[in-house]
C-alpha positions in Angstrom: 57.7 -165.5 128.9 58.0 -164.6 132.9 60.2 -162.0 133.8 62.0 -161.8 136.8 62.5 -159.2 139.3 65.9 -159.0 141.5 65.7 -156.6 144.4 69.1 -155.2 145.5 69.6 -153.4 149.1 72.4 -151.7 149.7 73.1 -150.9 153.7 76.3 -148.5 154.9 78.7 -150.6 157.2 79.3 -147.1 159.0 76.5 -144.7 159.8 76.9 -141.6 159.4 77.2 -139.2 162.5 76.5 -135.7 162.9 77.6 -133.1 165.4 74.8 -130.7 166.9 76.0 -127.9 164.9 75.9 -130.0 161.6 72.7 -131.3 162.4 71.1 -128.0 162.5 73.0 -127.0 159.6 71.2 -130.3 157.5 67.9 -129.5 158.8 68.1 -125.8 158.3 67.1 -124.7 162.2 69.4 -122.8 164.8 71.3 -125.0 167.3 70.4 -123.2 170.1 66.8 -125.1 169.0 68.0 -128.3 168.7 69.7 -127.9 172.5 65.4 -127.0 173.3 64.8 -130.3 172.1 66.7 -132.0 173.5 66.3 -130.2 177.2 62.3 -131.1 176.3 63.1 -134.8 175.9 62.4 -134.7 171.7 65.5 -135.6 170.2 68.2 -137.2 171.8 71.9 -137.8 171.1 73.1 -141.5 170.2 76.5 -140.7 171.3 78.5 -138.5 173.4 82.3 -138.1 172.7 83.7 -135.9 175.5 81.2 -132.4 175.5 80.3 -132.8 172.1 77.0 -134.8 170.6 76.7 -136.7 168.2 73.3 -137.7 165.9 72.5 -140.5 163.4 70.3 -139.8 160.4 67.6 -141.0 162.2 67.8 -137.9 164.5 67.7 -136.2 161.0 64.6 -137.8 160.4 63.2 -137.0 163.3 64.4 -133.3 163.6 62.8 -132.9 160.2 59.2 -134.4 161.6 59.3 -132.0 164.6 60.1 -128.8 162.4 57.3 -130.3 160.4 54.9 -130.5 163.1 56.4 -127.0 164.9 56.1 -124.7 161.5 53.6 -125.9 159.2 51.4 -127.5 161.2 51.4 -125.1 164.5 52.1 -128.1 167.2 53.5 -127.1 170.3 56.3 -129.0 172.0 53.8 -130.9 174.2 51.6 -132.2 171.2 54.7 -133.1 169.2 55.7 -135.6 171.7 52.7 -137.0 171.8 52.3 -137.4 168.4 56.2 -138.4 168.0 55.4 -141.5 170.6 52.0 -142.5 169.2 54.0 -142.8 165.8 57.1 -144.7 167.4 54.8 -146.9 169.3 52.8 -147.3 165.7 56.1 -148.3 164.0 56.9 -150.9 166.5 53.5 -152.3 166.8 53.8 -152.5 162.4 57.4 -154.3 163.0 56.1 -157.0 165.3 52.8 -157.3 163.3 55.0 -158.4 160.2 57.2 -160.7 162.3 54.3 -162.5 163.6 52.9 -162.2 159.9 55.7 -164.1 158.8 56.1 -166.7 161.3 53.1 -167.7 160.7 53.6 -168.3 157.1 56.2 -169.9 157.9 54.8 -172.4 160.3 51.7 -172.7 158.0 53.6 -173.6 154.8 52.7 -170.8 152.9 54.8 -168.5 150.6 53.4 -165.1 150.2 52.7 -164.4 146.4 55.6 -163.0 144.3 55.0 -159.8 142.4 55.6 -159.6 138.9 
């Protein structure tokens, strides 16, 4: 008997935004930090409506990595945007490596394995 496996992804038509003072409220730091960042070139607004900013989760994301980095691991500011770039530049190199991954398999005929 084969049993089959359905994957379901579920995507938000409207991403969720965050002010500066929000955003430091979700990640647990001060604002007047996050406004440091920023200034140092670490995290950056995706939107500006009138004085105020506005962050997606992936700023989230980000903010959390940099805390990370700042208070457990003892980075400074300079090293964290090293290590922030090397990892962006990572991710980007992984997302064209499985594009080209899959046009080849597609040019080639060949159907990656299903798992069970």
């Amino acid at each position: 008997m084969s049993e089959s496996r359905v994957e379901i992804a579920i995507c938000r038509l409207e991403e969720e935004q965050f002010t500066l003072e929000s955003l430091a409220t979700r990640a647990g730091v001060h604002p007047g930090r996050l406004e440091s960042l920023m200034e140092y070139g670490l995290l950056e607004a995706r939107e500006q409506a009138g004085a105020r900013s506005l962050f997606d989760a992936t700023s989230l994301d980000r903010l959390r990595v940099i805390e990370r980095l700042r208070r457990d691991l003892g980075v400074n500011l300079a090293g964290i945007a090293v290590i922030l770039e090397m990892r962006d530049r990572l991710t980007a190199l992984q997302r064209e490596l499985a594009l080209w991954r899959a046009r080849s398999q597609a040019s080639s005929g060949f159907l990656p394995r299903q798992q069970p």
